[in-house]
C-alpha positions as CSV (number, residue, x, y, z in Angstrom):
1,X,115.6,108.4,93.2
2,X,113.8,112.0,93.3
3,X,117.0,113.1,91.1
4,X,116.3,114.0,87.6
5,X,119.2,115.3,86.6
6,X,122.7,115.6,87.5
7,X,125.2,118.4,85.9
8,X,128.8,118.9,86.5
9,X,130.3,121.6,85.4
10,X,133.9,121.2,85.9
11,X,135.7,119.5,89.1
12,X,134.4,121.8,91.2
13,X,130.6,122.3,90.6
14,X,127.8,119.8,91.2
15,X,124.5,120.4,90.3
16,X,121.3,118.4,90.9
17,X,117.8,119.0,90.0
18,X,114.8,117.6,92.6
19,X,111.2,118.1,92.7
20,X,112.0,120.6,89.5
21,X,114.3,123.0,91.4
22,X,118.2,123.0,90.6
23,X,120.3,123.0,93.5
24,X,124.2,123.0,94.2
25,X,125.5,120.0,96.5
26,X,128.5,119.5,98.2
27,X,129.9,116.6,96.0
28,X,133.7,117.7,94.5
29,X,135.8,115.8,92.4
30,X,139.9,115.9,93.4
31,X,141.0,118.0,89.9
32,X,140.0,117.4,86.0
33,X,141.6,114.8,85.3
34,X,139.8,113.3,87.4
35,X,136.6,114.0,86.3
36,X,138.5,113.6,82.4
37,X,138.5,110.0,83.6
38,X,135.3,109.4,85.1
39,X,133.4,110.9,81.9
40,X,136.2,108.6,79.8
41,X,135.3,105.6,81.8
42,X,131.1,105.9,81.4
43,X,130.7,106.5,77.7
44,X,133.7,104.1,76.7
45,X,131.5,101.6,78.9
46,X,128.5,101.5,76.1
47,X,131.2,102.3,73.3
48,X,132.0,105.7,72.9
49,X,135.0,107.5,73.5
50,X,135.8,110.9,74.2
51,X,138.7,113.6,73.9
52,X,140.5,116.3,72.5
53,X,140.2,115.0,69.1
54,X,136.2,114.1,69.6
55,X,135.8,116.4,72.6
56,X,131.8,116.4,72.0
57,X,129.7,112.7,73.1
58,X,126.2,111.7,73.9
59,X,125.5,108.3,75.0
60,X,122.7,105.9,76.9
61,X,123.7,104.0,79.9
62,X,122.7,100.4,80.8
63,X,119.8,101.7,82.8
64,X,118.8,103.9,80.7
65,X,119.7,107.6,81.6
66,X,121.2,109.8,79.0
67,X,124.5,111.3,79.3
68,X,126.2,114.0,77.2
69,X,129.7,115.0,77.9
70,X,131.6,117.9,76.7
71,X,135.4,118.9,77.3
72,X,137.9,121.1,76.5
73,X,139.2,122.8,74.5
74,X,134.9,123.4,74.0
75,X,134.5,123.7,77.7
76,X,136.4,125.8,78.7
77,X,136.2,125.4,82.8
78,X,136.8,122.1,82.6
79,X,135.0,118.4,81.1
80,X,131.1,119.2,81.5
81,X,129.0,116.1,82.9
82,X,125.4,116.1,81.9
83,X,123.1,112.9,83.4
84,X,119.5,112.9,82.8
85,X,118.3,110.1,85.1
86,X,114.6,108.2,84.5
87,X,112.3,106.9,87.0
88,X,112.1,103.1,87.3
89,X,108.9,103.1,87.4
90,X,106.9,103.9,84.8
91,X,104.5,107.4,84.9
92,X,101.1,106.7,83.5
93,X,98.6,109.7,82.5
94,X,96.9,109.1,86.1
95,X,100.5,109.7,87.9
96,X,100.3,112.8,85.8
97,X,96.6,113.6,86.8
98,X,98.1,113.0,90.4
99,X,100.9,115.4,90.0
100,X,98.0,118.4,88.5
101,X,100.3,118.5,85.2
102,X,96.6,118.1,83.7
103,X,93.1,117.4,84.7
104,X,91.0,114.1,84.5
105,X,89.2,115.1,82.0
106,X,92.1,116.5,79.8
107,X,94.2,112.9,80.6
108,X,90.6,111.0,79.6
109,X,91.0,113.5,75.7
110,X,94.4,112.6,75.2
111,X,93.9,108.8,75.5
112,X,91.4,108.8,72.6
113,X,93.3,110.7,70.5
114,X,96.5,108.5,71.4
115,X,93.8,105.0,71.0
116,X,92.1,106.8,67.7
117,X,94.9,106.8,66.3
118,X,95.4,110.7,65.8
119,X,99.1,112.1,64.8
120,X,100.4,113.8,67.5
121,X,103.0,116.1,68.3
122,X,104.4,117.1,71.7
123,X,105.5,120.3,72.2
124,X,107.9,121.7,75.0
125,X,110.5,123.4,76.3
126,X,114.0,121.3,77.7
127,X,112.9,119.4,80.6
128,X,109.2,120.0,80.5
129,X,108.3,116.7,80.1
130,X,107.9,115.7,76.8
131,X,109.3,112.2,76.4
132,X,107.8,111.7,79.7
133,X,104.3,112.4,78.3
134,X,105.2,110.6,74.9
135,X,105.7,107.2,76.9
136,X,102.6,107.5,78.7
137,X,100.9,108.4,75.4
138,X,102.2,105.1,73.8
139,X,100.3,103.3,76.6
140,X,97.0,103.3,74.6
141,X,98.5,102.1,71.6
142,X,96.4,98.5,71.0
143,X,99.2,96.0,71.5
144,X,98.7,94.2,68.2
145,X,100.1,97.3,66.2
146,X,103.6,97.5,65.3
147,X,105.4,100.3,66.4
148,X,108.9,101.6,65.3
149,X,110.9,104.2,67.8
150,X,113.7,106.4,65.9
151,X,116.1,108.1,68.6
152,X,119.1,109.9,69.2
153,X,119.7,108.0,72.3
154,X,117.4,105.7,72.8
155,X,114.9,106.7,76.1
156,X,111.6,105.4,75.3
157,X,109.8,102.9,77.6
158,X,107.3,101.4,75.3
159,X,105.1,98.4,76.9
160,X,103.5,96.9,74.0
161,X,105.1,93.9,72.7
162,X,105.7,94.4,69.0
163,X,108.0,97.4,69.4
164,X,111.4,97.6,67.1
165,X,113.3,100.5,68.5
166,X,116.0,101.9,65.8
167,X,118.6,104.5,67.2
168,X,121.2,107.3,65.2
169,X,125.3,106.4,65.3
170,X,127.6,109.0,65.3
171,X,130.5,109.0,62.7
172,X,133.8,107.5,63.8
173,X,137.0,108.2,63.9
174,X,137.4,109.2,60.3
175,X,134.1,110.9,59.8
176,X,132.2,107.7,57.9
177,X,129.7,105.2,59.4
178,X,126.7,107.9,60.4
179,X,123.2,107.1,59.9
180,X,121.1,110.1,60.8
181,X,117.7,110.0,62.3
182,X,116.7,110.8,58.5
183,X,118.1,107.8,57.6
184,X,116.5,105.9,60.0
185,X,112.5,107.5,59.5
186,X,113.6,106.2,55.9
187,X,114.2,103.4,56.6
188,X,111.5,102.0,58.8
189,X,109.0,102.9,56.0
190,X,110.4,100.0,54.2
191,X,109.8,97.7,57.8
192,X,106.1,97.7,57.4
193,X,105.2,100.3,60.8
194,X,102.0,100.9,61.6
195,X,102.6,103.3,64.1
196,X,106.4,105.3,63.7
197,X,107.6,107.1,66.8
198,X,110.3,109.5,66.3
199,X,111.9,110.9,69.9
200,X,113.0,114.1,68.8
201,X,112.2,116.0,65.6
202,X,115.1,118.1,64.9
203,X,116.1,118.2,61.3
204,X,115.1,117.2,57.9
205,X,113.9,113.9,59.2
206,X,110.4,116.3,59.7
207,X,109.6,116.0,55.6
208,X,109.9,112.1,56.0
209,X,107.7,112.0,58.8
210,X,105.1,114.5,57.1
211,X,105.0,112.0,54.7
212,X,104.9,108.8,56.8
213,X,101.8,110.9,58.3
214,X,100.4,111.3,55.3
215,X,100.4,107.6,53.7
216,X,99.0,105.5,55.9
217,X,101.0,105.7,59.2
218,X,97.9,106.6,61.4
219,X,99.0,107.3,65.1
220,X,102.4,108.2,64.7
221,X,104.3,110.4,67.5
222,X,106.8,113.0,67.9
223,X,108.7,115.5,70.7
224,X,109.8,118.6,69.2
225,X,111.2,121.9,70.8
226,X,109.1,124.7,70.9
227,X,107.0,126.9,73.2
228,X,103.8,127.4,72.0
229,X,102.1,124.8,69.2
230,X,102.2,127.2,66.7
231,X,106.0,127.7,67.0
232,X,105.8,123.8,66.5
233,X,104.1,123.9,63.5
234,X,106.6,127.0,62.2
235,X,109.9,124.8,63.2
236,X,108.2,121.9,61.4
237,X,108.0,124.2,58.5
238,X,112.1,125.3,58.5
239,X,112.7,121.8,59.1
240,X,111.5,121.0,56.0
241,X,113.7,123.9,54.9
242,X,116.6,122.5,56.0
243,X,116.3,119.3,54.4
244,X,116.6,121.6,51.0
245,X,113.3,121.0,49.8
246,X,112.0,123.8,47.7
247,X,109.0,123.8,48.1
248,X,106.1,126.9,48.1
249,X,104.7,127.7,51.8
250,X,102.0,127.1,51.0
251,X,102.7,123.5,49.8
252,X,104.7,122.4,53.3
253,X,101.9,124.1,55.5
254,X,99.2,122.0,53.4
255,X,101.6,118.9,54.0
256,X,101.6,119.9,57.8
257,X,97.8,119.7,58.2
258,X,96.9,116.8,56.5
259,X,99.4,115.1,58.8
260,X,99.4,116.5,61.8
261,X,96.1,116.2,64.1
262,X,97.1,117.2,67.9
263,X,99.6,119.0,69.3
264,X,100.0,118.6,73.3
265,X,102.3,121.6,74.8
266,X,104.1,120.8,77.9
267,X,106.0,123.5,79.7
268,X,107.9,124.2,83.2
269,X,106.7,126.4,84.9
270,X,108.5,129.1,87.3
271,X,107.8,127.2,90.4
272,X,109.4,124.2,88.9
273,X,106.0,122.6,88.3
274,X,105.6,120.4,84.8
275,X,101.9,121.4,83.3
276,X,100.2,120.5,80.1
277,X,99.1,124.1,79.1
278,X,97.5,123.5,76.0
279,X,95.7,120.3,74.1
280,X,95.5,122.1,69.8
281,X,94.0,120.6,66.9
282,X,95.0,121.5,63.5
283,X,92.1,121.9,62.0
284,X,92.5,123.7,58.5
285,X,94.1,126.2,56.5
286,X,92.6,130.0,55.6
287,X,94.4,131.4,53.3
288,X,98.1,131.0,53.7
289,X,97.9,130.2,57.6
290,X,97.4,127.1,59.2
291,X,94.3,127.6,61.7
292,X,94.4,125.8,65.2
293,X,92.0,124.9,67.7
294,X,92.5,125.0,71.7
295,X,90.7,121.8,73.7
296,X,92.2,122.3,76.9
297,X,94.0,125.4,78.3
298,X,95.9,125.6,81.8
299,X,94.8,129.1,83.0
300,X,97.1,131.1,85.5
301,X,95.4,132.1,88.1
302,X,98.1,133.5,90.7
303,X,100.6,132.0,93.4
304,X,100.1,131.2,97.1
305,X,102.0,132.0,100.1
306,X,104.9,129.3,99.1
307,X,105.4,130.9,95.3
308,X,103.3,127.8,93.9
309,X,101.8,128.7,90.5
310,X,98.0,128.2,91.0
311,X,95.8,128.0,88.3
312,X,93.5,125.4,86.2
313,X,92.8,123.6,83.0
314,X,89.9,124.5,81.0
315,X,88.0,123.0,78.8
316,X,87.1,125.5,75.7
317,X,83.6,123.8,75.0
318,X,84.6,122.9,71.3
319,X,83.7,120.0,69.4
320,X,87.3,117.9,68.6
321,X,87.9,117.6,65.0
322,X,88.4,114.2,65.5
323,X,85.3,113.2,67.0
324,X,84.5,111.3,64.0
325,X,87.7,109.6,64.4
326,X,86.9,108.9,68.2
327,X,83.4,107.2,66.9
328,X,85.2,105.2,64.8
329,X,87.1,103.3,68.1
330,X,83.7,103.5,70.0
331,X,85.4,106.1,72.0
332,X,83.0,109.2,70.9
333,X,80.6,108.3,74.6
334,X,84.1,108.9,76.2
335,X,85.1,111.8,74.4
336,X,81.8,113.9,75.0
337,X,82.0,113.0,78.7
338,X,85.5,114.0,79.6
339,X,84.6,117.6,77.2
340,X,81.4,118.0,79.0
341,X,82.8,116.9,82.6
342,X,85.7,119.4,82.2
343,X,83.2,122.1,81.8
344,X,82.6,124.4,84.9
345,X,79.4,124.2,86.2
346,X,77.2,127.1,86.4
């Protein structure tokens, strides 16, 4: 159960990551063919197939996990076995305060925002946690909103009960039959959300969920892959790119801060450690650049004896943006304590 993820690479190579450290076990498989049949046998079980002529697959098994295999002739050392395994039980934002991946009074800022219905973005590295934090976000959403998930494979454990949860296909055989994840953020405008909830931003879906922000869509989510949040606010930007939109800088950045309010970056650190290092707000533009405000900051402070990273989060002592926001939820009491409780004393 303490097994996050599992990789094989090839017949002779098991890896495993525990407590955020990746280790090599003894597990072999006889040859690749046999391995060729195992990874056959799981994704043809939830309807995939894989091989030469489709040698690249991502699926989502029964209980959940996500599983992406790839084989020759792309892997060249044999059929490579990817599992990424999820918890039965359910992590809340206090299992998150127990793990230190953020401070009480950082878990207690993030709830608003996620009840106030701000638009937030996570921001993270692979593995650092960020559909982790995105399902314990979705815990304060009030259960008589509406809620649409978009995924590639569908991992979100939402526990409200008006949830519709829309996943991507792959083309088949021939090359027809696949709906994107633009397709699908298109799509669930027209299925009255009033909360969308897109796994992964990756592609021109990001112009379609600017503009869900925009129009009305209060509270909607995202993951996206970047390390700091203003190289999440840049890939938003070339996302938009991508989807061939030409459209002034200036225009897309003005689209990106009327829609986006938080942006929560999540990162691994050396020691294998998962920390929320910094809670932004996008507060404006100046100019041509988008200008951002820190909430909470994890601050390095060193290592012990054992290589642990020490350090702490740290409230900045500025006023949220969306304090009004917060007031308007009767949350605004809340709000000032957790900013004022954060604070060191003196």
């Amino acid at each position: 159960d303490d097994i996050a993820d599992i990789m094989v690479n090839g017949h002779s190579e098991v890896y495993i990551e525990t407590a955020g450290k990746i280790e090599l076990t003894d597990i072999r498989f006889r040859d690749n063919a046999q391995l060729m049949n195992i990874c056959q046998r799981i994704v043809s079980a939830v309807g995939r197939r894989v091989d030469e002529s489709s040698p690249i697959c991502d699926a989502r098994l029964a209980d959940g996990s996500r599983v992406n295999v790839i084989v020759p002739p792309l892997a060249l050392d044999g059929p490579t076995l990817t599992i990424r395994k999820f918890k039965k039980e359910k992590l809340t934002l206090e299992t998150l305060v127990g793990f230190g991946t953020i401070s009480p009074p950082g878990a207690t800022v993030l709830k608003i925002a996620a009840a106030s219905r701000c638009n937030i973005l996570i921001s993270g590295g692979t593995g650092s946690g960020k559909t982790t934090l995105l399902n314990c976000l979705t815990r304060y959403i009030d259960p008589g909103e509406r809620i649409i998930t978009c995924e590639d494979a569908a991992e979100l454990q939402l526990q409200q009960p008006h949830v519709v949860r829309l996943e991507t296909r792959p083309p088949n055989l021939e090359g027809v039959g696949q709906v994107s994840m633009r397709d699908l953020v298109r799509n669930c405008l027209r299925m009255r959300p009033e909360r969308i909830i897109v796994g992964e931003v990756r592609g021109p879906e990001a112009f379609d969920l600017l503009q869900a922000m925009n129009t009305g869509h209060d509270g909607s989510m995202g993951t996206i892959h970047a390390n700091t949040p203003r190289d999440a606010l840049s890939r938003v930007e070339n996302m938009v790119a991508m989807g061939g939109y030409n459209l002034p800088a200036k225009a897309v950045r003005e689209q990106i801060v009327s829609a986006v309010n938080v942006i929560v970056q999540a990162s691994r650190l050396r020691d294998g450690t998962r920390k929320i290092t910094h809670i932004t707000e996008v507060i404006g533009m100046e100019g041509d650049v988008i200008t951002l405000q820190d909430l909470f900051v994890y601050e390095f402070e060193g290592e012990d004896a054992r290589g642990r990273v020490i350090g702490r989060h740290r409230p900045t002592g500025l006023r949220p943006a969306f304090w009004d926001r917060a007031r308007y939820y009767g949350l605004d009491r809340d709000l000032a304590e957790a900013l004022s409780e954060g604070k060191p004393h003196v």
